[in-house]
C-alpha positions as CSV (number, residue, x, y, z in Angstrom):
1,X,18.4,-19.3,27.5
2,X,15.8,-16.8,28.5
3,X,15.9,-15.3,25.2
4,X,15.3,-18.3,23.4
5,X,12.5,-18.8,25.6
6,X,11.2,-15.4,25.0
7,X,11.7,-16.3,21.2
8,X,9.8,-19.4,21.2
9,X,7.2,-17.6,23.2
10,X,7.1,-15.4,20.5
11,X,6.6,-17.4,17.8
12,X,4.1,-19.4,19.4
13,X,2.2,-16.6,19.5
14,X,2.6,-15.4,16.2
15,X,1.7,-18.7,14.7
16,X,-1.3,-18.1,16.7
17,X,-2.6,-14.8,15.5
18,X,-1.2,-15.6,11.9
19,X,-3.7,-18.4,12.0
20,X,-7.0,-16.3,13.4
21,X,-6.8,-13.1,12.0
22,X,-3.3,-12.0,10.6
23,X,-0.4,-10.2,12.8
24,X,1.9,-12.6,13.8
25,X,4.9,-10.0,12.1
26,X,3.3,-7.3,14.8
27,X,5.1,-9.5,17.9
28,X,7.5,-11.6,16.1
29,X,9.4,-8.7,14.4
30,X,10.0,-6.8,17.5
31,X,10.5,-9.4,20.0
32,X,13.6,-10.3,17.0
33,X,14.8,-6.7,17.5
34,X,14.7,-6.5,21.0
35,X,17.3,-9.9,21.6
36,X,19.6,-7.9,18.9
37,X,19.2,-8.6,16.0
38,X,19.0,-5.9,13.1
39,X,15.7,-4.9,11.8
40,X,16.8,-6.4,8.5
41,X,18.0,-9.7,9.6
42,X,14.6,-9.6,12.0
43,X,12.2,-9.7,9.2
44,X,14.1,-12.0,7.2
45,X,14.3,-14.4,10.3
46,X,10.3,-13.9,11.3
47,X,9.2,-14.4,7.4
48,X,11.6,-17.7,7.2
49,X,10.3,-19.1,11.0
50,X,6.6,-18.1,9.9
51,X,6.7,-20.6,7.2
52,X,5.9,-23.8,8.4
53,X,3.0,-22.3,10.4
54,X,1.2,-20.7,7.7
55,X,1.8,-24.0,5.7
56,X,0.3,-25.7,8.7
57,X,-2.9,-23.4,8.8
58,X,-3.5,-23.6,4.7
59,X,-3.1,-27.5,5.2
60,X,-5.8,-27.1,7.8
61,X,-8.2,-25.5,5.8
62,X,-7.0,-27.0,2.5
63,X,-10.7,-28.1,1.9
64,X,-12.5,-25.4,2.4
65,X,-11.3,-23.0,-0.3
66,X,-13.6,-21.0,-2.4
67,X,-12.8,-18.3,-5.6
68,X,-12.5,-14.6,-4.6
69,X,-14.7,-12.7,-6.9
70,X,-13.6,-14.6,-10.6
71,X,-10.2,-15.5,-8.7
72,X,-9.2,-19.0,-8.6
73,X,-7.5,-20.4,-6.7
74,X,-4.5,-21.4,-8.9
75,X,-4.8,-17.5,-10.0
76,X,-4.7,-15.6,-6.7
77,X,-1.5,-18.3,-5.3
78,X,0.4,-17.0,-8.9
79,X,-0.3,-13.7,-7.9
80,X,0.9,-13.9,-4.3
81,X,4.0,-15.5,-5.3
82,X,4.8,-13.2,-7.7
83,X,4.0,-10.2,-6.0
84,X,6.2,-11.7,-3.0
85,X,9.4,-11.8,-4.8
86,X,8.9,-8.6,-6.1
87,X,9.2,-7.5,-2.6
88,X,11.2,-9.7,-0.9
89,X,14.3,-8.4,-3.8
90,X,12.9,-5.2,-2.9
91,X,13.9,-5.6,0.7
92,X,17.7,-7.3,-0.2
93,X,18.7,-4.4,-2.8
94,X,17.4,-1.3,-0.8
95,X,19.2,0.3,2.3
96,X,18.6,-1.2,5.4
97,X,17.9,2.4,6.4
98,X,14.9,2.8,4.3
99,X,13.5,-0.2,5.6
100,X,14.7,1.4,9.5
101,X,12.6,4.4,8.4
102,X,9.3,2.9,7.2
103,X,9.1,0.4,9.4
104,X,6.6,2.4,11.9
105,X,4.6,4.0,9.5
106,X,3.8,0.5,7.8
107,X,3.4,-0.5,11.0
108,X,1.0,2.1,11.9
109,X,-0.6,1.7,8.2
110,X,-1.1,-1.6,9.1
111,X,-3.0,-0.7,12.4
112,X,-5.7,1.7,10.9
113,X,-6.5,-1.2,8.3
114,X,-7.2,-3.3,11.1
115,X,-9.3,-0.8,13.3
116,X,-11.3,0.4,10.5
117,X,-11.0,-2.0,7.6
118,X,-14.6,-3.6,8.8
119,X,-16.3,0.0,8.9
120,X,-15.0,0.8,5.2
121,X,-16.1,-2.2,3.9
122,X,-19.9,-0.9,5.5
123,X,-19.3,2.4,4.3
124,X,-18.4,1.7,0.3
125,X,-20.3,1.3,-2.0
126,X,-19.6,-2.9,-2.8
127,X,-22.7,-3.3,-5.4
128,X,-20.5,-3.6,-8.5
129,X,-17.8,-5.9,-7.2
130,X,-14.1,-5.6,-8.3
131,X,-13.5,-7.7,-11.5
132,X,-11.1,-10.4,-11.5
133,X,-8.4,-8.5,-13.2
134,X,-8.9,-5.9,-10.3
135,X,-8.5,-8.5,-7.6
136,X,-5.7,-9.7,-8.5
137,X,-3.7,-6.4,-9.1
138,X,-4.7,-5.4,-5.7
139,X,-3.2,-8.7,-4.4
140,X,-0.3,-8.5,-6.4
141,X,0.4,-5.3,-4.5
142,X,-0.6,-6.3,-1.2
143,X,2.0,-9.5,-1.7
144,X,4.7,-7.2,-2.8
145,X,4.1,-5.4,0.5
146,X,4.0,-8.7,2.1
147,X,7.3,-9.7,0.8
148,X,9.0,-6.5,1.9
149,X,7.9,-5.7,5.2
150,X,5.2,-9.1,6.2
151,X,2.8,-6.6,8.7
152,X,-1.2,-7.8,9.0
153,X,-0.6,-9.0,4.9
154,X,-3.6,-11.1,5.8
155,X,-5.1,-8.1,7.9
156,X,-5.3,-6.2,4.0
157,X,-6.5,-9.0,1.8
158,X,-9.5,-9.4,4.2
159,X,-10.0,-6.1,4.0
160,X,-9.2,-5.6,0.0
161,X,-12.0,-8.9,0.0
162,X,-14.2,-7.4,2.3
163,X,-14.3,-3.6,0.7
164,X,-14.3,-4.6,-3.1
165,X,-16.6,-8.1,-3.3
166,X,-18.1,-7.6,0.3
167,X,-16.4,-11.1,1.1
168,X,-17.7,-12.2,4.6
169,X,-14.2,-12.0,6.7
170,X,-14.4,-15.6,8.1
171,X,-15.4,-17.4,4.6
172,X,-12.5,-15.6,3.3
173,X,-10.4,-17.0,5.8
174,X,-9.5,-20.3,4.5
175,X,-8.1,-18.6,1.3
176,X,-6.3,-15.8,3.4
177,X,-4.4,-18.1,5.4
178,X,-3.5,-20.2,2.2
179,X,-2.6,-17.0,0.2
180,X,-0.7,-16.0,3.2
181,X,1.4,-19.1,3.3
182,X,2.2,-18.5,-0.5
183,X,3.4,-15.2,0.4
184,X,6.2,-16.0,3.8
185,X,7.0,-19.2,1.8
186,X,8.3,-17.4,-1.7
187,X,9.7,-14.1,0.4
188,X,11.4,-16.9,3.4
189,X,13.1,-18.9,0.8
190,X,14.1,-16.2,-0.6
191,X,15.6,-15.3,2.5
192,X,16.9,-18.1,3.7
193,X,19.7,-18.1,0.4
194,X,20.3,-14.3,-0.1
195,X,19.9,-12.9,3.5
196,X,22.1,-13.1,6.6
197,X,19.2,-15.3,8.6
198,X,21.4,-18.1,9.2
199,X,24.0,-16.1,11.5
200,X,21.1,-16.6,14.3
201,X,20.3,-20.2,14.4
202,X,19.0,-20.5,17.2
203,X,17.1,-17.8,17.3
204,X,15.4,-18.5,14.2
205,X,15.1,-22.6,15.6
206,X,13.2,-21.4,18.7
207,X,10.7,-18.9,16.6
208,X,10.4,-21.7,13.6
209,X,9.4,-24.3,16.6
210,X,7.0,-22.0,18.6
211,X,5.4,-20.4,15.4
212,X,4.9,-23.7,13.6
213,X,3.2,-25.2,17.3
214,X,1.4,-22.1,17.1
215,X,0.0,-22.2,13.4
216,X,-1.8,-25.9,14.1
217,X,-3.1,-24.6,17.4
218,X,-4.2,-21.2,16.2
219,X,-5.8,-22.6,13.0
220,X,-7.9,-24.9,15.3
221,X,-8.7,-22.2,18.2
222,X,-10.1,-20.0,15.2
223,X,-13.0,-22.0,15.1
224,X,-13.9,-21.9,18.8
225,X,-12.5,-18.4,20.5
226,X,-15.7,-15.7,19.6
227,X,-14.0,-12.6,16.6
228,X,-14.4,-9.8,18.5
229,X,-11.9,-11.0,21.3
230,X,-9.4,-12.1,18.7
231,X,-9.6,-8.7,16.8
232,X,-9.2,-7.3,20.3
233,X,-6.3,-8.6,21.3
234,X,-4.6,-8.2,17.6
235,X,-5.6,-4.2,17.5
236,X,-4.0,-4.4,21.0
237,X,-0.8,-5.5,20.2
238,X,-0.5,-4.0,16.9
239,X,-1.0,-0.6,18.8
240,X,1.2,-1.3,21.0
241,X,3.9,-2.3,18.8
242,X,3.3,1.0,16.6
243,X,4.0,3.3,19.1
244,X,6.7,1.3,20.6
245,X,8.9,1.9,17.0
246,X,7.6,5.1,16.9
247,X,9.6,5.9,20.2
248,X,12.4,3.9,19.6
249,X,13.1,5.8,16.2
């Protein structure tokens, strides 16, 4: 019982940070391989429970969408799905050792993208913009990354938005949070038929509960709570975490 209270916990809190700034893999993953499971199984169980709260946060900003760059909408979700199942089969046919191995250095890629994604996006040089075909190539390989390993996805669109079109970080968060739900929902049903998620129902009930409460919530509390906090707490726990795997390896 107390780890499927931890669980739910969990994914409350992932649906949160999912839905304000990206990260929810960064507690959720972890809190999965502490109760036992393998890290495999883990991300497979944290991408399939992370579903219905990224859903939840798209449907909350559903109006409020705008192009990146020459992007459309249509255009960019294509792309994320695509690039998704590229690396969701990515993460089925490999060993689970290679994804054992890289699991702290994506995490700690992951990290420096969130601590200095803002500066470099001051620091370059943004005057000519990325062209359409650009953007989407570099979100066809940030959703491949997404659909193996899931780690602040959201955290590098913003910043792939924010370096090459100098996209203002909270306008492009309506279209973050949709393009994140296109990329859990292709890699988690993926998942949920090829992968061995389903031999921990409960654990994946109480994270699909919490993370789901957590995604509504989280895409409300975005509007109120003041960045800097968020981003705060997020570079926190994404530290944290880093070092964490970096010892337990």
């Amino acid at each position: 019982m107390t780890e499927l209270a931890l669980v739910l916990l969990t994914g409350v809190a992932a649906g949160v940070l999912n839905s304000v700034g990206g990260g929810g893999t960064f507690v959720a993953l972890p809190a999965l391989v502490a109760v036992g499971l393998p890290p495999v199984t883990a991300s497979a169980v944290a991408r399939i429970a992370l579903v219905p709260g990224a859903v939840t946060g798209a449907w909350v900003y559903r109006r409020e969408l705008a192009p990146v760059g020459g992007a459309s909408t249509t255009a960019l979700t294509a792309t994320s799905v695509a690039g998704s199942g590229v690396g969701a089969f990515l993460l089925l046919v490999l060993p689970a050792s290679s994804f054992e191995s890289a699991s702290p250095w994506l995490l700690a890629f992951a990290t420096v993208v969130l601590a200095l994604g803002r500066h470099l996006s001051r620091v370059l040089d943004r005057s000519a913009g990325m062209s359409t075909r650009a953007v989407l190539i570099g979100q066809f390989l940030i959703a491949v990354y997404g659909g193996y390993f899931g780690g602040a996805v959201g955290i590098l669109m913003v910043a792939l938005w924010s370096i090459g079109l100098g996209l203002d970080p909270a306008a492009g968060n309506p279209m973050r949070i949709t393009q994140l739900a296109a990329v859990f929902l292709t890699s988690g049903v993926l998942f949920l038929f090829t992968s061995d998620a389903l031999r921990a129902p409960l654990l994946l009930a109480a994270l699909l509960v919490g993370a789901t409460a957590g995604g509504y919530a989280g895409a409300h509390l975005a509007r109120r709570l003041p960045a800097r906090l968020l981003r705060g707490v997020l570079l926190a726990t994404a530290t944290v975490t880093t070092v964490l795997y970096f010892l337990r390896g």
